[in-house]
C-alpha positions as CSV (number, residue, x, y, z in Angstrom):
1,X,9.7,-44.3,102.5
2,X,5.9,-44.9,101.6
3,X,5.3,-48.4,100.0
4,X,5.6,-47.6,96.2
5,X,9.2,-46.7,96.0
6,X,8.3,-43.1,97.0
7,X,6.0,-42.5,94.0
8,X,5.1,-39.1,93.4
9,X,1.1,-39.1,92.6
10,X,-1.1,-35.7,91.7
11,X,-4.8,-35.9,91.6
12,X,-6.4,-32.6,89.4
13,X,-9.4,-32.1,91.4
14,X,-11.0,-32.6,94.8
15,X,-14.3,-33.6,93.9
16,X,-15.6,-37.1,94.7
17,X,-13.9,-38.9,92.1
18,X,-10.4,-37.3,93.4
19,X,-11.4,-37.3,96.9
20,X,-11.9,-41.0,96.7
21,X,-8.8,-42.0,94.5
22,X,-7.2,-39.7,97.7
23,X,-8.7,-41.8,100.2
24,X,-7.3,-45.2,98.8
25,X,-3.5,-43.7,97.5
26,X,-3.5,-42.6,101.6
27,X,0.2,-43.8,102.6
28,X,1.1,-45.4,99.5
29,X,2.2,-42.5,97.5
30,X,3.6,-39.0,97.8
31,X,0.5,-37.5,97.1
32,X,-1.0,-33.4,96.6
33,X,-4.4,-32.9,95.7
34,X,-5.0,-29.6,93.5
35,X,-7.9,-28.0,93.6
36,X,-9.1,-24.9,91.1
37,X,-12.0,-23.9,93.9
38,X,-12.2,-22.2,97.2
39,X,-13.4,-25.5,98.4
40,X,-13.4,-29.4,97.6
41,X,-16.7,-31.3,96.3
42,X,-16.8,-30.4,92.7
43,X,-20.2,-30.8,91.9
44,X,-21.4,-31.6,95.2
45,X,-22.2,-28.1,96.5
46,X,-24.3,-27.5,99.8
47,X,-25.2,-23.4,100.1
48,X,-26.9,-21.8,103.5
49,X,-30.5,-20.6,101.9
50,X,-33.6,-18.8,103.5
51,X,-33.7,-20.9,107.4
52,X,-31.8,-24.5,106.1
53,X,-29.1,-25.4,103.2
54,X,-29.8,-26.0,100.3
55,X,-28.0,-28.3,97.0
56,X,-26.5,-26.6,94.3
57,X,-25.0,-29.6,92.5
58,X,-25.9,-33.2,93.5
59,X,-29.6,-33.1,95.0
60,X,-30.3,-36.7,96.1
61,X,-28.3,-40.4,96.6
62,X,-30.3,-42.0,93.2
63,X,-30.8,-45.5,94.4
64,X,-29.7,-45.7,97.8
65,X,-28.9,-49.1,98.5
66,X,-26.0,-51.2,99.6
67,X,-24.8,-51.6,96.1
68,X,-24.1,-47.9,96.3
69,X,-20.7,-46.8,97.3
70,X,-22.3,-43.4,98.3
71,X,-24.9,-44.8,100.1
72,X,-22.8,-46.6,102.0
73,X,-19.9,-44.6,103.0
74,X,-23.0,-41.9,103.5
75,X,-24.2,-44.5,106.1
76,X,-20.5,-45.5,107.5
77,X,-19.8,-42.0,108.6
78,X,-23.8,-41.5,110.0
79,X,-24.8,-39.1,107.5
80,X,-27.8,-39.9,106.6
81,X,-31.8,-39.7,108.5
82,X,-33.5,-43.3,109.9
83,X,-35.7,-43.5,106.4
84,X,-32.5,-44.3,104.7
85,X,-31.9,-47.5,106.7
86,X,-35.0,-49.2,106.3
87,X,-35.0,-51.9,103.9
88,X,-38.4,-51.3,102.3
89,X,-36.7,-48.4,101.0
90,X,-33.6,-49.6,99.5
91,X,-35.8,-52.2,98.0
92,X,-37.9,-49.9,96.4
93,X,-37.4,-50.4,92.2
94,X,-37.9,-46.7,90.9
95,X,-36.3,-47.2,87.5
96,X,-34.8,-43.7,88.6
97,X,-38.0,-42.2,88.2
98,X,-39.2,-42.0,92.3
99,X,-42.7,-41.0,92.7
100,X,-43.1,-37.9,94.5
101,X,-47.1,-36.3,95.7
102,X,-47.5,-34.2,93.1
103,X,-50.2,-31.3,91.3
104,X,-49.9,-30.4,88.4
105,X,-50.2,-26.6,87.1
106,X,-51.3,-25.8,83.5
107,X,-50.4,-22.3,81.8
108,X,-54.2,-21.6,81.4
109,X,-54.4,-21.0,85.6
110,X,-56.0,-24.2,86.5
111,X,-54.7,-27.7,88.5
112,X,-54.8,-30.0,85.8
113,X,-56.9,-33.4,85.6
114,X,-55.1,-36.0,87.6
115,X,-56.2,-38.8,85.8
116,X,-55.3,-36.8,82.5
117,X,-52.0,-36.2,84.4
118,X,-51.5,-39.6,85.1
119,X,-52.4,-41.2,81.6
120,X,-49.9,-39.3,80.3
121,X,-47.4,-39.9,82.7
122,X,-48.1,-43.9,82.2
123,X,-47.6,-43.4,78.5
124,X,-44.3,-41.7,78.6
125,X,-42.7,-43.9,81.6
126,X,-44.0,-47.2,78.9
127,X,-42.3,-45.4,76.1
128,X,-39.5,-44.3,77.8
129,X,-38.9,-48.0,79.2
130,X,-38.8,-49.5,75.7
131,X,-35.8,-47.3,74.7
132,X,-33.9,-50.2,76.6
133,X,-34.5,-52.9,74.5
134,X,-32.1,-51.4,71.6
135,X,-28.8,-51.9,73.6
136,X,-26.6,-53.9,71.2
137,X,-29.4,-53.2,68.4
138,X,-27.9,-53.6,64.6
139,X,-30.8,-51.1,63.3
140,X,-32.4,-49.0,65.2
141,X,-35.8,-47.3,64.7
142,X,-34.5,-43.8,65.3
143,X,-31.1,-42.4,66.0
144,X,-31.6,-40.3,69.2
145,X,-33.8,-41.0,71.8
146,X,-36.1,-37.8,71.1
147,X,-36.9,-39.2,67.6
148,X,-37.7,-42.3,68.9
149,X,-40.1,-41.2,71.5
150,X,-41.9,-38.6,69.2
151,X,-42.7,-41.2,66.7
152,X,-43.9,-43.5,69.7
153,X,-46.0,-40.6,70.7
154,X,-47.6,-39.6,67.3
155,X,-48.5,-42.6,66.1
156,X,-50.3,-42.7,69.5
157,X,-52.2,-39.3,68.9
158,X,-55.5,-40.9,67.3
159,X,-55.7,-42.8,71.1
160,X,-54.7,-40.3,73.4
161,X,-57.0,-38.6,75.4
162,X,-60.3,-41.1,74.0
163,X,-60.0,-39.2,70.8
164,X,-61.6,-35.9,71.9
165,X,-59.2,-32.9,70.1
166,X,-58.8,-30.6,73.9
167,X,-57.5,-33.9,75.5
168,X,-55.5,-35.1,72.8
169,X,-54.2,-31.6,73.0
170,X,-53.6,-31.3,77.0
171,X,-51.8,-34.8,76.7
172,X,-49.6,-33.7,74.1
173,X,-49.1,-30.8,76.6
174,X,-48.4,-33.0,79.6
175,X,-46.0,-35.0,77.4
176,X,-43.8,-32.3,76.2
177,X,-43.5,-31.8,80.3
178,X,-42.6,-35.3,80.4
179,X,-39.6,-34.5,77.7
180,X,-38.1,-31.6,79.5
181,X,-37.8,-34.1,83.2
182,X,-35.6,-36.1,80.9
183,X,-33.8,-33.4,79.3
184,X,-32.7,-32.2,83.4
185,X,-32.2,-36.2,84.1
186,X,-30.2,-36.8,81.1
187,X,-28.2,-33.4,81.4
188,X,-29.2,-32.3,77.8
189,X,-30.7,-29.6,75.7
190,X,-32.5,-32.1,74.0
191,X,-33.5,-35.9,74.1
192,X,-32.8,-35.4,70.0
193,X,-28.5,-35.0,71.5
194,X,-28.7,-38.7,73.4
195,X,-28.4,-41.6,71.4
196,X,-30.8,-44.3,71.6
197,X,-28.8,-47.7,71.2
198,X,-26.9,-47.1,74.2
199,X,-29.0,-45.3,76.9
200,X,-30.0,-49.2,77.7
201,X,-26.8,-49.1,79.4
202,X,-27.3,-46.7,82.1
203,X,-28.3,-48.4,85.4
204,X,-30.3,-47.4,88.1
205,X,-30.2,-49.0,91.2
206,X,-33.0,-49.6,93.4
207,X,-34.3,-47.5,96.3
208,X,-35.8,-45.0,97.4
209,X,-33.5,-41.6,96.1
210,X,-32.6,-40.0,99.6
211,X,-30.8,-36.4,100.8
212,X,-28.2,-35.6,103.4
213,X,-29.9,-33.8,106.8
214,X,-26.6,-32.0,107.2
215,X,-26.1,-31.1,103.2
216,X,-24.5,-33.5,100.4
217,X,-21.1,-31.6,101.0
218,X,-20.8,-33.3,104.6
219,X,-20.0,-36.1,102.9
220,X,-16.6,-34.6,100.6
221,X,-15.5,-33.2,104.4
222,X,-15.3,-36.3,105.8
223,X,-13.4,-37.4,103.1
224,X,-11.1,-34.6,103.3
225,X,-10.6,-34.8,107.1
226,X,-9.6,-38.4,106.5
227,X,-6.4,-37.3,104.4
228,X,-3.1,-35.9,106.3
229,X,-3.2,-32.2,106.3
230,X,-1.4,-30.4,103.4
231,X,-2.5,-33.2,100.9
232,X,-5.4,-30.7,99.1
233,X,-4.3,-27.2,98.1
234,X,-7.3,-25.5,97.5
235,X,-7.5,-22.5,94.8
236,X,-4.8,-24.1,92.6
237,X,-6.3,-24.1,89.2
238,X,-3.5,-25.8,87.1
239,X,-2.9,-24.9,83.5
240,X,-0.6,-27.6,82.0
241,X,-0.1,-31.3,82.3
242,X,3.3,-31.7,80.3
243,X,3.9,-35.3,79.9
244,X,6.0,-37.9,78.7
245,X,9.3,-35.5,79.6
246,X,11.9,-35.4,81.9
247,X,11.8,-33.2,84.3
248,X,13.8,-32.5,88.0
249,X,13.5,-31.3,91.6
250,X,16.0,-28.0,91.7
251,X,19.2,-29.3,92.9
252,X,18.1,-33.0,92.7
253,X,19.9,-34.3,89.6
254,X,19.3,-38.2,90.9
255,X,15.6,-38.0,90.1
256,X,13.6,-37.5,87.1
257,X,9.8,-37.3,86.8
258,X,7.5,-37.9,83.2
259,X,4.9,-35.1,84.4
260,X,5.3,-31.4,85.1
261,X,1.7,-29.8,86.3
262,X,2.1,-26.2,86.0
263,X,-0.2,-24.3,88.3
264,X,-2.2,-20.9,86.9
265,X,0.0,-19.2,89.8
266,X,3.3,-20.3,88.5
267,X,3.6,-23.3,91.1
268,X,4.4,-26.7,89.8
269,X,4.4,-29.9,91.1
270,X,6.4,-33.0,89.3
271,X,4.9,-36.7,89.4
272,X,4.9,-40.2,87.7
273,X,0.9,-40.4,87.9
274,X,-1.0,-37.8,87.7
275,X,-4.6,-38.5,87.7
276,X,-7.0,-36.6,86.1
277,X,-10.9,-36.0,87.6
278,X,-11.9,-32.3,85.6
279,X,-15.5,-32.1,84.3
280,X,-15.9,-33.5,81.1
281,X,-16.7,-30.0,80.4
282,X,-13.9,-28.5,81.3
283,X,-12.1,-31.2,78.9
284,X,-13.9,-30.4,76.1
285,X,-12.9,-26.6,75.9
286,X,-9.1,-26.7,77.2
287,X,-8.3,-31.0,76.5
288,X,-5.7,-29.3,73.4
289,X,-4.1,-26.5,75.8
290,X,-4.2,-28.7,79.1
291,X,-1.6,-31.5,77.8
292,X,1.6,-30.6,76.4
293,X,2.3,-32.8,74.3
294,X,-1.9,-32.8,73.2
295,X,-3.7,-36.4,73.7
296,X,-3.3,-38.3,71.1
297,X,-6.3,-38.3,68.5
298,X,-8.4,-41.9,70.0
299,X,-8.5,-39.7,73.2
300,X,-9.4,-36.4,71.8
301,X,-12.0,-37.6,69.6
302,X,-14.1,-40.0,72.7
303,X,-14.0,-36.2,74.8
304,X,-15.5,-34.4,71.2
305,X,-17.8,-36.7,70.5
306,X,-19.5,-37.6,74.6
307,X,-22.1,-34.8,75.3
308,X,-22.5,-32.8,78.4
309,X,-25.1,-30.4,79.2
310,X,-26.5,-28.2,81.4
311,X,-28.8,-28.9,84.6
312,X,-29.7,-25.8,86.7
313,X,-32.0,-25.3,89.6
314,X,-33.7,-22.0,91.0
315,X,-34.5,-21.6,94.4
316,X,-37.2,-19.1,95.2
317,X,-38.4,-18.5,99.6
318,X,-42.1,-17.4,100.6
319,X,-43.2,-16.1,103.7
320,X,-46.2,-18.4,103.5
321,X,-46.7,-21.5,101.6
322,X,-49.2,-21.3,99.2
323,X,-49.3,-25.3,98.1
324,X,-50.6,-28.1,100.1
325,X,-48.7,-29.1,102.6
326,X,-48.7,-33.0,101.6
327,X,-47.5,-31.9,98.1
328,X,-44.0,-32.9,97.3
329,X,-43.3,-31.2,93.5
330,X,-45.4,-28.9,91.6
331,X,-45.5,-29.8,87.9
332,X,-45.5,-27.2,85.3
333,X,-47.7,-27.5,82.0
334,X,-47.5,-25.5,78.9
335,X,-51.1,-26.1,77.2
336,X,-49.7,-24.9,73.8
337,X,-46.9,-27.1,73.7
338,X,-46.3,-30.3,72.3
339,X,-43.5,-32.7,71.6
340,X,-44.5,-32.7,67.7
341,X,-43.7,-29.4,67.9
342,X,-40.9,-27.3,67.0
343,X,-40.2,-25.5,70.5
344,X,-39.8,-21.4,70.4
345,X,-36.0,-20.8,70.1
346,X,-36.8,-17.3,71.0
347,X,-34.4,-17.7,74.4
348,X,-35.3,-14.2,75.8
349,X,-39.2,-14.8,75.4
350,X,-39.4,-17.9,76.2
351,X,-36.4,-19.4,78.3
352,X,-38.9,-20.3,81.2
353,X,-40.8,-22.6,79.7
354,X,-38.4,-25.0,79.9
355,X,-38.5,-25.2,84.1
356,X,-40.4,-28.3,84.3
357,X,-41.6,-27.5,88.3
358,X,-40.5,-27.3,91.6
359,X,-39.3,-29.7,94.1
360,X,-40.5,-28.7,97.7
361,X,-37.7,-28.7,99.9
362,X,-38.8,-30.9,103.3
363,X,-39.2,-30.7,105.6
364,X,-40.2,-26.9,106.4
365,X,-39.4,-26.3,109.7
366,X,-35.7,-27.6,108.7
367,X,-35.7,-25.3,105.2
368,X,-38.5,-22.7,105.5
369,X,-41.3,-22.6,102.6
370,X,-38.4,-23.2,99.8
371,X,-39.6,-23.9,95.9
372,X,-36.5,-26.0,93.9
373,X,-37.1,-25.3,90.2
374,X,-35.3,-26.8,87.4
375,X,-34.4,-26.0,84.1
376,X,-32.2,-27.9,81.4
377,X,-30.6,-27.1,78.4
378,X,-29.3,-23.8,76.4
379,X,-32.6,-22.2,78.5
380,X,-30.8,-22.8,81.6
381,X,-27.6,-21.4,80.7
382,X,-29.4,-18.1,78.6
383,X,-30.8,-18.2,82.7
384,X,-27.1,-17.6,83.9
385,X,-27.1,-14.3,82.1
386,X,-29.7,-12.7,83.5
387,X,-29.4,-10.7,87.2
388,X,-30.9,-12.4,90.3
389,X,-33.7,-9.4,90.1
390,X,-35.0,-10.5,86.5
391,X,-35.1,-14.2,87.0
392,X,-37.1,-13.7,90.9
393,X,-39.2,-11.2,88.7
394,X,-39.8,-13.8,85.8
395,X,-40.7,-17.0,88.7
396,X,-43.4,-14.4,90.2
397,X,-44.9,-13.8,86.8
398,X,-44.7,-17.6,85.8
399,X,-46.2,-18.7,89.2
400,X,-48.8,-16.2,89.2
401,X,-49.7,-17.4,85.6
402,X,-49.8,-21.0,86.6
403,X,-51.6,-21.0,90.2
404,X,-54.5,-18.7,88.4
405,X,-57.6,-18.9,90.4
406,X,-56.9,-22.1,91.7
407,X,-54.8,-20.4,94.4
408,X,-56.1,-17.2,94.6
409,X,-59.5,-19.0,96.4
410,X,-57.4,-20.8,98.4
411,X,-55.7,-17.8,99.8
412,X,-58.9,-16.1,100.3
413,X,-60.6,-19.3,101.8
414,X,-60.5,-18.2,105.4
415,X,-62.0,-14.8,104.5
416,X,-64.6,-16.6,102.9
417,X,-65.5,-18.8,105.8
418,X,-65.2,-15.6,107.6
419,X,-67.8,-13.2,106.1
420,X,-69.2,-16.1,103.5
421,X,-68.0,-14.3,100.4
422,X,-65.2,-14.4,97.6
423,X,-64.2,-11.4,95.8
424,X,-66.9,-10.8,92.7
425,X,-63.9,-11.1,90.1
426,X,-61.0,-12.9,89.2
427,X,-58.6,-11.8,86.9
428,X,-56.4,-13.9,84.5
429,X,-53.7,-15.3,86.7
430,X,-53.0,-14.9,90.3
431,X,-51.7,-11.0,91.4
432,X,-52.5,-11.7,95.0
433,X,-49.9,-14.6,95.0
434,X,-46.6,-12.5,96.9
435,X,-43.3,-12.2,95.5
436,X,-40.9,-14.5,96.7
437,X,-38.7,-13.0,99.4
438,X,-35.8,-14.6,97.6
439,X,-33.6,-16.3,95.2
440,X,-30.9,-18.5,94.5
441,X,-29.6,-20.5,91.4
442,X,-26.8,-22.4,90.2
443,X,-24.7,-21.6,87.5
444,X,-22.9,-24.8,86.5
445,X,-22.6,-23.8,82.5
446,X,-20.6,-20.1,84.3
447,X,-18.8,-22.0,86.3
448,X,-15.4,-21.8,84.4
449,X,-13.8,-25.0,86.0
450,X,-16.8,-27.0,84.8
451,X,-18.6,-25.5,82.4
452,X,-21.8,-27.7,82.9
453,X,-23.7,-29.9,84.8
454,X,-22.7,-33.7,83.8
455,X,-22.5,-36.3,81.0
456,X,-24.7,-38.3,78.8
457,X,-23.9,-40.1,75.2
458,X,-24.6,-38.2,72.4
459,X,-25.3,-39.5,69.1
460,X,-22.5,-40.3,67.4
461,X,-21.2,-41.4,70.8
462,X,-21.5,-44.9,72.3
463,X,-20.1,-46.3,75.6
464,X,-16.9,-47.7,73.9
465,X,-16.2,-43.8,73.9
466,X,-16.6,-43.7,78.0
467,X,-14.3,-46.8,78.3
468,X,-11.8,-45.1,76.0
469,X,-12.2,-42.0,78.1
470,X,-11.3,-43.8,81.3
471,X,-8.2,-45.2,79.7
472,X,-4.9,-44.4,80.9
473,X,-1.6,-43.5,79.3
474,X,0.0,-45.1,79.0
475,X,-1.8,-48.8,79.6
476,X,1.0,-50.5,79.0
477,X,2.9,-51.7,82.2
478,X,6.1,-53.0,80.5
479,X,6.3,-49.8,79.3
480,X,9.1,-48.0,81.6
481,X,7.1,-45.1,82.8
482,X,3.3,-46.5,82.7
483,X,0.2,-44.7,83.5
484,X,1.6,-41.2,83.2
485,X,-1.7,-39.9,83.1
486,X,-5.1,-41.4,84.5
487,X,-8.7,-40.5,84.1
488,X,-11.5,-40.5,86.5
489,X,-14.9,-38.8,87.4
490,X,-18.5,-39.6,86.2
491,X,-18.2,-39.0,82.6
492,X,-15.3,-42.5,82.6
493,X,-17.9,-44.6,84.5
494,X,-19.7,-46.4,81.2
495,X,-23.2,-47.8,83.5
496,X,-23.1,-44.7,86.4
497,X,-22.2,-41.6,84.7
498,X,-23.8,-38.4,85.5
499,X,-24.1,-39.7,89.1
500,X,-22.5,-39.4,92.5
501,X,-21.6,-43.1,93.1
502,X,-20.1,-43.2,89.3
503,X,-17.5,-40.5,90.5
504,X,-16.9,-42.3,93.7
505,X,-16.3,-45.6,91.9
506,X,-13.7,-44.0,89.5
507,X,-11.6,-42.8,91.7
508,X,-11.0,-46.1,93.3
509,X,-10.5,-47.4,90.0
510,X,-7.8,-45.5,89.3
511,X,-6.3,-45.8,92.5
512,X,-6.6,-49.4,92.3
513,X,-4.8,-49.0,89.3
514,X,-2.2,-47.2,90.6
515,X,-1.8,-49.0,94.3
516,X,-1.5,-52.8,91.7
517,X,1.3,-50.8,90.0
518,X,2.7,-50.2,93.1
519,X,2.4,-54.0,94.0
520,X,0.9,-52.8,97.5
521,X,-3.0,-53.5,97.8
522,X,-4.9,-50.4,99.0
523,X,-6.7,-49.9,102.1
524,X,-10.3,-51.5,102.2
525,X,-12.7,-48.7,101.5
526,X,-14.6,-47.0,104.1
527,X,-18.0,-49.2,103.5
């Protein structure tokens, strides 16, 4: 009999959080793993792209140090390249912001002033710093964190760009830019969504953010092959938690079990824990169908009032490369925008505006010449609906606007140290830069399991709603069936949600939880 008196535990998703409550329940439970995908790693997603693979869900280890449970069971299992190990890097402070080589494109067809660029930049990372300093904060300047920074911003207009009206207007430009990067960090439409007292409370750890050589998703299969075959039933989508009952194995009338989960395929499984790791997406469109009876009102109301958003990314593959080949991330500038202005709501017009550049995918002989756009927001999921065709044909236009003449020369440049001439005209934009040779995007917001990309707190939210989303029911242990029903994944971790590592963590939690219950300590974790 497994220590634990032969308790019977389910765990609702195989993503980090359930593969890691898996790991440390290993031998102590009864345990099945149900899983609504073809495949385990929720939100960590590794696809075969153009000549390498590429990340559909988590892109990087954000602050890859050994206070990082990812990090180090990355390192444990010998997942990760030889930059990962040095300790200049995981000493690195990047405030979660990591500096990457970058130019920066304006809509008028020109690379934009670096030092323009980087004034801007310098302004928004000072503004964006101060947001802290309101944790705990009785009044507050601004309820969201948008408002807050727009009034920072235009009471800065007289000084920005020394005064003169086309550099006031370029920075203005540059710092709307700077507002969409948050908007994909965050996981939001809008900075106006997050709240401002508590976004102090998120912590980023130092170091230098680093990938996986073999894909993120090689670390979810060494999880999985750590668990006894038959524990994770893949494509099992369950429909119903039914709770606080009293239900029986056929023919087993010396054994009842509080939870029923009732699979979409007419399979159930019975349990006395079942623990809970869905998206807070999912939660927040099926929380009052997915538990019979429905969670009681404190519950219901922390999943309502948490936000979660929608963070996509675009892949586009060139023959040729036609950037630099020591730039990193190509930043996109819309000169007529600014963030005291109301943006264009016009989705079909204008959804692509809200891309804020491309990550190049390094190194090239491991990924090809691969461009990693991304877009946040109701823009990214009005992205979704549109065929692979129209959104390759839309990235052509857009990168053809942006690279302008500045590219256009540069593709020309060995002709014109050839014969010693370049063409006699240049037309607005770039129609000598190709077509990509293709495409491929993620569709969290689609994705009917998750409906999203990850959490944030929205205003009218505050972290006592993440803690109250991690609580169990029941809590009480004197109460003779406890913890029917446990909650884990990144939107319960109160400092680390939206992240990797804040998955990981709360899935030991609620293992821990469980294995204490069980009076049996679990096994060490794999660090």
């Amino acid at each position: 009999m497994e220590r634990g008196g032969g308790r019977h535990v389910v765990v609702v998703g195989a993503g980090l959080a359930g593969l890691s409550a898996a790991q440390r329940l290993r031998g102590h439970a009864s345990l099945r793993v149900l899983e609504a995908a073809a495949r385990a790693g929720g939100r960590v997603c590794t696809r075969p792209f153009a000549s390498g693979l590429v990340e559909m869900g988590a892109h990087w280890i954000h602050g890859p140090s050994p206070g990082n449970p990812v990090f180090c069971l990355a390192t444990s299992y010998g997942l990760l390249g030889p930059e990962a190990a040095e300790e200049e890097n995981q000493q690195a402070e990047t405030g979660g912001h990591p500096p990457l080589p970058s130019i920066t494109y304006g809509s008028s067809g020109k690379v934009l002033s670096s030092k323009a660029v980087s004034e801007a930049h310098s302004l928004f990372n000072t503004l964006l710093t101060s947001t802290r300093t309101f944790r705990g904060a009785k009044e507050l300047p601004a309820p969201s964190v948008g408002q807050y920074l727009r009034a920072e911003i235009c009471r800065r207009v007289p000084m920005l760009g020394g005064g003169e009206e086309d550099a006031q207007r370029l920075q203005l430009a540059i710092l709307a830019t700077c507002l969409k990067l948050e908007c994909c960090i965050s996981g939001t439409h809008s900075m106006d969504l997050v709240a401002l007292e508590p976004f102090g409370e998120y912590v980023s750890l130092p170091g230098l953010d680093c990938t996986f050589p073999s894909g993120y998703s090689s670390l979810p299969q060494c999880m999985l092959s750590g668990l006894p075959e038959g524990t994770i039933l893949l494509n099992k989508a369950v429909r119903t938690i039914h709770w606080q009952g009293s239900f029986r194995e056929e023919g087993d009338k010396a054994r009842d079990f509080p939870v029923r989960v009732e699979c979409e395929d007419g399979d159930a499984f019975l349990a006395d824990h079942v623990i809970i790791t869905v998206p807070l997406g999912f939660l927040k469109e099926h929380h009052q169908d997915f538990f019979q009876p429905p969670l009681p009102e404190w519950k219901a109301e922390a999943i309502r009032h948490l936000g979660f958003g929608t963070n996509n990314k675009i892949f586009l593959e060139f023959e040729q490369a036609f950037w630099e080949p020591n730039q990193q991330f190509l930043e996109v500038v819309w000169e007529d925008e600014s963030p005291l202005k109301e943006p264009s709501t016009d989705l079909q017009t204008s959804w692509f505006k809200k891309l804020i550049g491309f990550v190049v995918l390094q190194p090239p002989e491991q990924h090809g010449h691969v461009l990693c756009g991304f877009i946040a927001g109701k823009e990214s999921e009005y992205m979704e609906t549109l065929s692979d065709a129209e959104v390759l044909g839309t990235m052509t236009r857009v990168l053809r606007t942006l690279t302008g003449t500045a590219v256009f020369f540069a593709l020309w440049g060995k002709h014109a140290q050839i014969s010693g001439s370049y063409p006699k005209s240049v037309s607005a934009g770039n129609p000598e830069l190709p077509a990509p040779r293709s495409v491929l995007r993620s569709r969290w917001h689609s994705a009917p399991y998750t409906q999203g990309s990850y959490s944030y707190v929205a205003v009218g939210s505050s972290g006592d709603d993440i803690d109250v989303l991690a609580q169990p029911l029941s809590e009480d242990l004197e109460d003779p069936r406890p913890l029917q029903l446990l909650f884990a994944g990144e939107a319960t971790h109160r400092t680390f949600y939206s992240t990797t590592h804040g998955a990981l963590l709360s899935g030991w939690r609620e293992a821990e939880r469980l294995n204490q219950l069980f009076a049996a300590p679990g096994p060490a974790p794999q660090l």
